[in-house]
TORTI-546221 format. One record per residue: residue number from 1; residue in one letter; z, x, y of N, C-alpha, C in turn. Coordinates in steps of 0.2 Angstrom, whole numbers, plus 5000, padded with zeros to 4 digits. Layout:
REM residues N
+-----+------+------+------+------+------+------+------+------+------+------+
| pos | code |  nzz |  nxx |  nyy | cazz | caxx | cayy |  czz |  cxx |  cyy |
+-----+------+------+------+------+------+------+------+------+------+------+
| NUM |    A |    Z |    X |    Y |    Z |    X |    Y |    Z |    X |    Y |
...
+-----+------+------+------+------+------+------+------+------+------+------+
***
This chain:
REM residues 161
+-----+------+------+------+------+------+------+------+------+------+------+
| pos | code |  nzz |  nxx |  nyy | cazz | caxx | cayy |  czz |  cxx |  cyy |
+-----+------+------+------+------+------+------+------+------+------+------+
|   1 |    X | 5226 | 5485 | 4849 | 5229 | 5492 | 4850 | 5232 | 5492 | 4857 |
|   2 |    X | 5237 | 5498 | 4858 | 5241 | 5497 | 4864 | 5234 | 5500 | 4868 |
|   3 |    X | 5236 | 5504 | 4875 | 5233 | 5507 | 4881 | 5233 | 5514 | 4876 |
|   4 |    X | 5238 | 5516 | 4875 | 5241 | 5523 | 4873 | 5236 | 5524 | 4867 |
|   5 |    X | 5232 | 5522 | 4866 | 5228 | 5523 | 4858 | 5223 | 5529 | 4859 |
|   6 |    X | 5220 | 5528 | 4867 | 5218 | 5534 | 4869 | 5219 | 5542 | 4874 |
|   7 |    X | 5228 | 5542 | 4872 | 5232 | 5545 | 4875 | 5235 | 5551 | 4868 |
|   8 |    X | 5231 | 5557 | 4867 | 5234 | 5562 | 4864 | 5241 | 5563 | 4863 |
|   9 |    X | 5245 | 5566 | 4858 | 5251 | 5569 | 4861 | 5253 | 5572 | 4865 |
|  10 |    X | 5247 | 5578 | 4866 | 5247 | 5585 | 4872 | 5247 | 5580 | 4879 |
|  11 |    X | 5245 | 5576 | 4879 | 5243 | 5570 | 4885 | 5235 | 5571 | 4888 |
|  12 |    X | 5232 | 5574 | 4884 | 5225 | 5575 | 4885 | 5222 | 5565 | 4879 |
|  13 |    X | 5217 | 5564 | 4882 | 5212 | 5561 | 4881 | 5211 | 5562 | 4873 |
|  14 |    X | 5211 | 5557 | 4868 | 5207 | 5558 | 4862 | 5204 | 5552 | 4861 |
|  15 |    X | 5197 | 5554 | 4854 | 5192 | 5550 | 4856 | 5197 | 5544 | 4853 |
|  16 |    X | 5193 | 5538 | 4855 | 5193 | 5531 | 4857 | 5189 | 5529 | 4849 |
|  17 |    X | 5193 | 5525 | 4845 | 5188 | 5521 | 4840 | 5182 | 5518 | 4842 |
|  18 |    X | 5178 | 5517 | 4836 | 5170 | 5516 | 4838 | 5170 | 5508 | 4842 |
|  19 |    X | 5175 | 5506 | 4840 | 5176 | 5497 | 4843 | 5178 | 5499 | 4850 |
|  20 |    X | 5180 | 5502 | 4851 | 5184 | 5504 | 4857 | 5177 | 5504 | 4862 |
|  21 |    X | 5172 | 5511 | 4860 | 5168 | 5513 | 4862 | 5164 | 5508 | 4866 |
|  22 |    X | 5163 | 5504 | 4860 | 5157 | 5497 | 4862 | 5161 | 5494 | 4865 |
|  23 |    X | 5167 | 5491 | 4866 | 5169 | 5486 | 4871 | 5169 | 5490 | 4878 |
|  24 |    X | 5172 | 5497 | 4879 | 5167 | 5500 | 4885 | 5164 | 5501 | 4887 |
|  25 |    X | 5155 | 5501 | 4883 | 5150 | 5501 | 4885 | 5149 | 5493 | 4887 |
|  26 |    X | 5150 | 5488 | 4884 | 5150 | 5480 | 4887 | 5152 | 5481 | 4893 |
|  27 |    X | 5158 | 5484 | 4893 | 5161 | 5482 | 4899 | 5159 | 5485 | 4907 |
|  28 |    X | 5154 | 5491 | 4905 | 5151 | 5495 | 4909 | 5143 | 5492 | 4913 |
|  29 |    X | 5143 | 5490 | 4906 | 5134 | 5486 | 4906 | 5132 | 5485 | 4916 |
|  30 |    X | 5135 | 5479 | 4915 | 5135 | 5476 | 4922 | 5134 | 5479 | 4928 |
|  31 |    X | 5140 | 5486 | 4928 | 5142 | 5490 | 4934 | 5135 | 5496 | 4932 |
|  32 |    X | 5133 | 5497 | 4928 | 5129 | 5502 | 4925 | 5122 | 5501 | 4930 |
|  33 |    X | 5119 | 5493 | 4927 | 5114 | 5489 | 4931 | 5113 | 5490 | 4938 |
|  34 |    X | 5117 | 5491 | 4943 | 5117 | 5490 | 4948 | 5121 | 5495 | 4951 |
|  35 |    X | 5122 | 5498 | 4947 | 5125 | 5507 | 4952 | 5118 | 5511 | 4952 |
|  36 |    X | 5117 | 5514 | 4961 | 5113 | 5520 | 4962 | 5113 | 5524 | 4958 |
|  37 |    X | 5122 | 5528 | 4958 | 5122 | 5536 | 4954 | 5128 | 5533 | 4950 |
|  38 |    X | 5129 | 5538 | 4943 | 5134 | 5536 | 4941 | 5136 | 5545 | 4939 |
|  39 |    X | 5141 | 5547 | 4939 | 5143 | 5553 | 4937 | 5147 | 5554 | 4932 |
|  40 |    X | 5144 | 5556 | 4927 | 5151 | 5554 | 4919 | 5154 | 5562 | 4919 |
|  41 |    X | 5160 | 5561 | 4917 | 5164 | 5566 | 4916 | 5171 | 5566 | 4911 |
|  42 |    X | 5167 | 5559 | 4905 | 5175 | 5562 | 4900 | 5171 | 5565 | 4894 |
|  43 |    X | 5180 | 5569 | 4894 | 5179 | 5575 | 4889 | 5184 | 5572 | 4885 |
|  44 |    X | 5185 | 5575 | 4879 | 5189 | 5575 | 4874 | 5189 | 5584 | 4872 |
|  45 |    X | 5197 | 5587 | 4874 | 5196 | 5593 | 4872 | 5193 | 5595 | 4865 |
|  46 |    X | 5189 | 5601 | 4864 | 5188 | 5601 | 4857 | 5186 | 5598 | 4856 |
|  47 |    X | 5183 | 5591 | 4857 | 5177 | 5586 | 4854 | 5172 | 5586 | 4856 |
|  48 |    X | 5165 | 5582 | 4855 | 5160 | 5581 | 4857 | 5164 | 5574 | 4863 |
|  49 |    X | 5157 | 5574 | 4868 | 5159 | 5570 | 4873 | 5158 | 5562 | 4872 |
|  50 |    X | 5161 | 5558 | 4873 | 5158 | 5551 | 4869 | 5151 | 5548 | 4873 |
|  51 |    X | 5151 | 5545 | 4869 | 5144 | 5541 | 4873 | 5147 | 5535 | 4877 |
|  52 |    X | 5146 | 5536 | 4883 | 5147 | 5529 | 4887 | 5141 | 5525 | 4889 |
|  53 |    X | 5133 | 5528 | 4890 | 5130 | 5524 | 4893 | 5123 | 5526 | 4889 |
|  54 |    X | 5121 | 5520 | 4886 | 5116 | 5523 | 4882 | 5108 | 5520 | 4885 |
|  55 |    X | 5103 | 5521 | 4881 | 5099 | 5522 | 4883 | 5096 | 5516 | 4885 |
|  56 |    X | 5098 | 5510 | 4882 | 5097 | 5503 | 4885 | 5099 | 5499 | 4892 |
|  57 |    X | 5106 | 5503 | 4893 | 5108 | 5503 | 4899 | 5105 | 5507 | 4906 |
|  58 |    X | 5104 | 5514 | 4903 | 5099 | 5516 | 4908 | 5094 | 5513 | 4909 |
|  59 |    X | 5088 | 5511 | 4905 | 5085 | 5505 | 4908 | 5087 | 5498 | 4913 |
|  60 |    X | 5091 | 5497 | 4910 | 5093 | 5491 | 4915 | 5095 | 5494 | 4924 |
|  61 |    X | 5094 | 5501 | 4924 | 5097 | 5502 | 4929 | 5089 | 5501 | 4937 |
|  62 |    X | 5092 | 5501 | 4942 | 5086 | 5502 | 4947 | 5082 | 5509 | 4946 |
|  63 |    X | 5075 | 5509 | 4946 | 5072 | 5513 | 4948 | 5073 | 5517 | 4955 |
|  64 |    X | 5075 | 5523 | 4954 | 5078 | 5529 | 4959 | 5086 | 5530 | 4959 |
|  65 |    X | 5088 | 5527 | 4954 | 5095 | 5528 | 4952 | 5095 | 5535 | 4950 |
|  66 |    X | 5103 | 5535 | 4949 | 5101 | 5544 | 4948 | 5110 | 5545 | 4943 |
|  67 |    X | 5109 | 5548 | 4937 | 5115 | 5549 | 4933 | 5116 | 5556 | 4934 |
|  68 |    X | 5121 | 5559 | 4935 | 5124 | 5565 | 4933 | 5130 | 5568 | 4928 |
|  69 |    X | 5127 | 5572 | 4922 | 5134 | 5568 | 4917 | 5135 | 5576 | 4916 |
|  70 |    X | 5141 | 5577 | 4920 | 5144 | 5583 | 4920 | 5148 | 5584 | 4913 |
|  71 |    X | 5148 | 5579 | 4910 | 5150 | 5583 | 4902 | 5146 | 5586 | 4897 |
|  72 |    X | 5139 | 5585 | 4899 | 5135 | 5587 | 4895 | 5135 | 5595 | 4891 |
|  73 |    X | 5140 | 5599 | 4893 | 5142 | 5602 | 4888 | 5146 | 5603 | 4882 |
|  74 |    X | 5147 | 5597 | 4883 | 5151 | 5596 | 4876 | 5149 | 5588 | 4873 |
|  75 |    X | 5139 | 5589 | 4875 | 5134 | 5583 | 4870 | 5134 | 5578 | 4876 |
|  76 |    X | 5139 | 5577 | 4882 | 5138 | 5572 | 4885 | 5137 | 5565 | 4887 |
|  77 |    X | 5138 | 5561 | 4891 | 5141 | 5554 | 4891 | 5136 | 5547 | 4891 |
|  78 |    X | 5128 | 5553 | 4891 | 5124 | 5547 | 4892 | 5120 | 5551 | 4886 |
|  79 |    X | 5118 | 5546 | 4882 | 5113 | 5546 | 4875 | 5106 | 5550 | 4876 |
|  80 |    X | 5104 | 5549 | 4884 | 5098 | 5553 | 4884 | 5096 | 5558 | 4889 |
|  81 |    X | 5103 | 5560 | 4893 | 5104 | 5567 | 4894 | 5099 | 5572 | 4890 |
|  82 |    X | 5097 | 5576 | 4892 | 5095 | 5581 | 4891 | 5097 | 5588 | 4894 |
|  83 |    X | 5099 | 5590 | 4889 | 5105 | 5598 | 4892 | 5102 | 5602 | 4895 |
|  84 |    X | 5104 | 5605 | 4901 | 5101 | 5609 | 4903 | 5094 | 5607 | 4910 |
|  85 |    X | 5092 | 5601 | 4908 | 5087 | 5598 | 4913 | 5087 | 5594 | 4918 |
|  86 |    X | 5085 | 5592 | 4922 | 5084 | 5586 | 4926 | 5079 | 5581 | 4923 |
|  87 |    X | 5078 | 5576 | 4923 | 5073 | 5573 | 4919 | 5072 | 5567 | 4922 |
|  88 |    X | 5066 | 5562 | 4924 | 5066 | 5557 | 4924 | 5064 | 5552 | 4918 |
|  89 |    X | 5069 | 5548 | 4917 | 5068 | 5542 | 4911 | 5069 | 5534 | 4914 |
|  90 |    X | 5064 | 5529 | 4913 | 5064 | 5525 | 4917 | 5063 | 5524 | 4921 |
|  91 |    X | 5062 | 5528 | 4927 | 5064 | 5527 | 4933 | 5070 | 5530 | 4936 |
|  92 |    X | 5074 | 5533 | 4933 | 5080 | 5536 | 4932 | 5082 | 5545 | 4930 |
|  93 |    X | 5084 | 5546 | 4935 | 5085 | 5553 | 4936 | 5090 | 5555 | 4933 |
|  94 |    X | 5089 | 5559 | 4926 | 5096 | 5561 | 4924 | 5098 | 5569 | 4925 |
|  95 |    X | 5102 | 5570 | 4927 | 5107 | 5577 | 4928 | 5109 | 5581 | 4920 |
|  96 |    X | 5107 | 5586 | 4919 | 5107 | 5588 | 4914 | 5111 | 5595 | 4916 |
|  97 |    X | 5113 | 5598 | 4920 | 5113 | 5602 | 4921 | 5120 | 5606 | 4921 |
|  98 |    X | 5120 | 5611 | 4916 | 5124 | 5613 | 4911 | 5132 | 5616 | 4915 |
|  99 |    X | 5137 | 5618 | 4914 | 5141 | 5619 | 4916 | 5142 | 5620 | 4924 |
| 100 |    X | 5143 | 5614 | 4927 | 5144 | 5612 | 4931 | 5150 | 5614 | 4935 |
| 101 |    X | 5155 | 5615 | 4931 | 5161 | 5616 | 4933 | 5161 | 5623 | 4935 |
| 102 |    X | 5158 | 5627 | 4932 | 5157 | 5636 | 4932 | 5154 | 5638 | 4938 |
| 103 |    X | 5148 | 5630 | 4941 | 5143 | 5635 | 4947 | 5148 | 5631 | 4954 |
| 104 |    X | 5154 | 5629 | 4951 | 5156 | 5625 | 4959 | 5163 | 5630 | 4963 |
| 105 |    X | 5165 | 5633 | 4958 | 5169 | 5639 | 4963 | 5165 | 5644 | 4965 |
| 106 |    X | 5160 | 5648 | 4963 | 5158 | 5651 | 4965 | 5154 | 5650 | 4973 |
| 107 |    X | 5148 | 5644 | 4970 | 5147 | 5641 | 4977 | 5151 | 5640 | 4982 |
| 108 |    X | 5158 | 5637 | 4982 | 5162 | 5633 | 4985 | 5164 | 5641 | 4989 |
| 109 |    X | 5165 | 5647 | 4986 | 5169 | 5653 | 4989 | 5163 | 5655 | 4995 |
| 110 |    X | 5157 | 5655 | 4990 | 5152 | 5658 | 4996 | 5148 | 5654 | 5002 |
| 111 |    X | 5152 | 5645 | 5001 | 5150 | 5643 | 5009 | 5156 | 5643 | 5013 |
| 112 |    X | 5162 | 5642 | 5010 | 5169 | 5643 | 5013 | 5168 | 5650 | 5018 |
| 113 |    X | 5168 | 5657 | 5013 | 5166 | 5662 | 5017 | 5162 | 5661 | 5024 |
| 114 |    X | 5154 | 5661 | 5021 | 5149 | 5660 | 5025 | 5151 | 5655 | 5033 |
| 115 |    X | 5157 | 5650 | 5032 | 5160 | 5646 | 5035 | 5164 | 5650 | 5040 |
| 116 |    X | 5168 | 5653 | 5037 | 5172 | 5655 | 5041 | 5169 | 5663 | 5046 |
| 117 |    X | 5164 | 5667 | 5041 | 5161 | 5671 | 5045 | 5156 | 5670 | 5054 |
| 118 |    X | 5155 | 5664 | 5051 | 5152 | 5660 | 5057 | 5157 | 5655 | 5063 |
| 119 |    X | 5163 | 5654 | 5060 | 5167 | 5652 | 5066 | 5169 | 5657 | 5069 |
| 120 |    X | 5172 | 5662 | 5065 | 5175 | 5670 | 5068 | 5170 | 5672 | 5073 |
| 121 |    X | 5163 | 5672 | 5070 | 5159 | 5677 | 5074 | 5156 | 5674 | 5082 |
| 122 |    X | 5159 | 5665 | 5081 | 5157 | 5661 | 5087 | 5162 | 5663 | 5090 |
| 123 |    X | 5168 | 5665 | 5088 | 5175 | 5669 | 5092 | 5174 | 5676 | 5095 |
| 124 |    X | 5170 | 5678 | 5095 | 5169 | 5685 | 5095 | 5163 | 5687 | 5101 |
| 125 |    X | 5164 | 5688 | 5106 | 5160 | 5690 | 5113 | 5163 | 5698 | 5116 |
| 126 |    X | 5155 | 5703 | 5115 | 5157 | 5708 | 5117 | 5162 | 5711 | 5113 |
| 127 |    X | 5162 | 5711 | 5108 | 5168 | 5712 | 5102 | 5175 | 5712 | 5106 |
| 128 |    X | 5177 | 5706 | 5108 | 5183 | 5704 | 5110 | 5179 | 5698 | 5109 |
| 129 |    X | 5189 | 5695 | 5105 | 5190 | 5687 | 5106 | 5190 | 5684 | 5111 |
| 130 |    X | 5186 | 5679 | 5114 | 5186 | 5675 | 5119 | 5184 | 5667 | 5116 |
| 131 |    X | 5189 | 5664 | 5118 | 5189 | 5657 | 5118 | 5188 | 5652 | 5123 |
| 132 |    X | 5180 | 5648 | 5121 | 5178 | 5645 | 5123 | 5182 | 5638 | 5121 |
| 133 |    X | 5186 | 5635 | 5126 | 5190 | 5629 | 5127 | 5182 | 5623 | 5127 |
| 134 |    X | 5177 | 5625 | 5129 | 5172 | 5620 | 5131 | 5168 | 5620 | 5124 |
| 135 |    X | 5170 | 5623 | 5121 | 5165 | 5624 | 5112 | 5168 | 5619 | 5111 |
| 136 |    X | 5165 | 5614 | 5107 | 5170 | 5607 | 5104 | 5173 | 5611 | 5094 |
| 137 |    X | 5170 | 5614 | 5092 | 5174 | 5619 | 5087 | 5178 | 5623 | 5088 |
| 138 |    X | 5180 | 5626 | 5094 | 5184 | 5630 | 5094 | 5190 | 5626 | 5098 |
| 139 |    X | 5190 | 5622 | 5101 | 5195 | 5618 | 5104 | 5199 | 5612 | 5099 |
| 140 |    X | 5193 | 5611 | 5095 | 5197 | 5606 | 5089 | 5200 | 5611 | 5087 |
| 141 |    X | 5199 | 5618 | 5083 | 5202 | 5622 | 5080 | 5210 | 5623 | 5079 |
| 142 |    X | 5211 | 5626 | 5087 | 5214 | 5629 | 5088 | 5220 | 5621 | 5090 |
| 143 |    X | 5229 | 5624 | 5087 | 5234 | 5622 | 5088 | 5238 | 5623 | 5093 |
| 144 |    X | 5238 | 5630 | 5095 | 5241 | 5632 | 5101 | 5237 | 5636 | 5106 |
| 145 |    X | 5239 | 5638 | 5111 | 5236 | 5644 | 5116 | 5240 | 5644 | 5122 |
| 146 |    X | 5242 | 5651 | 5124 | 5246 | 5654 | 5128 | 5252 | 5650 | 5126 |
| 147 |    X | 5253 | 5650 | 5123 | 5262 | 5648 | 5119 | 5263 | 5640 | 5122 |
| 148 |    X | 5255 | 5635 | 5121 | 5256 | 5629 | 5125 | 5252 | 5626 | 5119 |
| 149 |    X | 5256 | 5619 | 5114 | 5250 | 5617 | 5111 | 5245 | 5613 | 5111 |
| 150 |    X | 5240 | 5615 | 5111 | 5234 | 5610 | 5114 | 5228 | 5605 | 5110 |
| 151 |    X | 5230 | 5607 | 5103 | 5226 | 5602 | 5096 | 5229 | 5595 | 5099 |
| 152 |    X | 5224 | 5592 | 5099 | 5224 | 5585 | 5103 | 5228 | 5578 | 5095 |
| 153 |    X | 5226 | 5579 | 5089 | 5231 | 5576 | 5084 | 5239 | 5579 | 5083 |
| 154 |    X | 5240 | 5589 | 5085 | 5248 | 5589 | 5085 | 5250 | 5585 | 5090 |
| 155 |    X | 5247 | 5584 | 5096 | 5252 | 5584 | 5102 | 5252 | 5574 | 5102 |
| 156 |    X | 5246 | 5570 | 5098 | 5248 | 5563 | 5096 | 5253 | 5565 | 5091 |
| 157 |    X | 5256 | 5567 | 5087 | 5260 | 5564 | 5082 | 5265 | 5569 | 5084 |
| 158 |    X | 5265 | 5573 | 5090 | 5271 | 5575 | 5094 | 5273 | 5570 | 5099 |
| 159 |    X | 5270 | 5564 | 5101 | 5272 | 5560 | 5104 | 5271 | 5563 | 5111 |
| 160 |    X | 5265 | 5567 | 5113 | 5264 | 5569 | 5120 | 5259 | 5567 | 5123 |
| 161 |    X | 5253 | 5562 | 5120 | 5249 | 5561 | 5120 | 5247 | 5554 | 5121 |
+-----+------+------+------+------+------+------+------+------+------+------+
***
């Protein structure tokens, strides 16, 4: 079968025949064995997730390995996930832990915020801005100052440095 066998028409992902599967997981085995952490994430829109890595692979892996199979909403990539849990099997930590993709913008907003709350407030003396050149965050920050530019990477790829 071509490459394209597992190329949709939408150009999304469709599942793979069962032959297909197992020569995947053959081919994974090896790399399975001797990976710390593996994170699965294929989906097939509308479908359950395939299995890529089954239970007998997980055991071949090192004790303190660690699986995270962010498909597990849609049945997930490893046979012994369990939804919803963190679990150890084997010696092996698996990541069960349910929509993943739902809890990473939120997080992402409220340390980005919280980030930037605390650079602004390290700007802030006496409620006036004052810039510490001698703070190594505030001097990497900053591209210009008094209409002179002082970021040490523009002024190398401006060739003044």
């Amino acid at each position: 079968m071509p490459v394209e066998v597992a190329v949709g028409e939408d150009g999304y992902a469709k599942r793979l025949p069962e032959k297909w599967l197992f020569r995947e997981r053959e081919a994974l085995q090896e790399s399975v064995a001797t990976a710390d952490i593996i994170i699965l994430t294929a989906l097939i829109p509308g479908k359950v997730a395939p299995v890529l890595i089954t239970a007998e692979m997980v055991k071949s892996m090192k004790p303190g390995s660690a699986i995270v199979d962010v498909s597990i909403d849609q049945g997930g990539n490893c046979e012994i996930t369990e939804p919803g849990q963190v679990v150890e099997k084997y010696g092996v930590s698996i990541d069960g832990t349910q929509n993943i993709p739902g809890i990473v913008p939120g997080s992402s907003t409220w340390m980005f915020a919280n980030n930037i709350y605390n650079y602004v407030a390290g700007l802030i003396k006496d409620g006036k801005v004052q810039l510490n050149m001698d703070d190594e965050i505030t001097a990497s920050s900053l591209v210009t100052k008094d209409g002179k530019v002082v970021h040490a990477g523009t002024l190398e790829a401006m060739g003044s440095r």
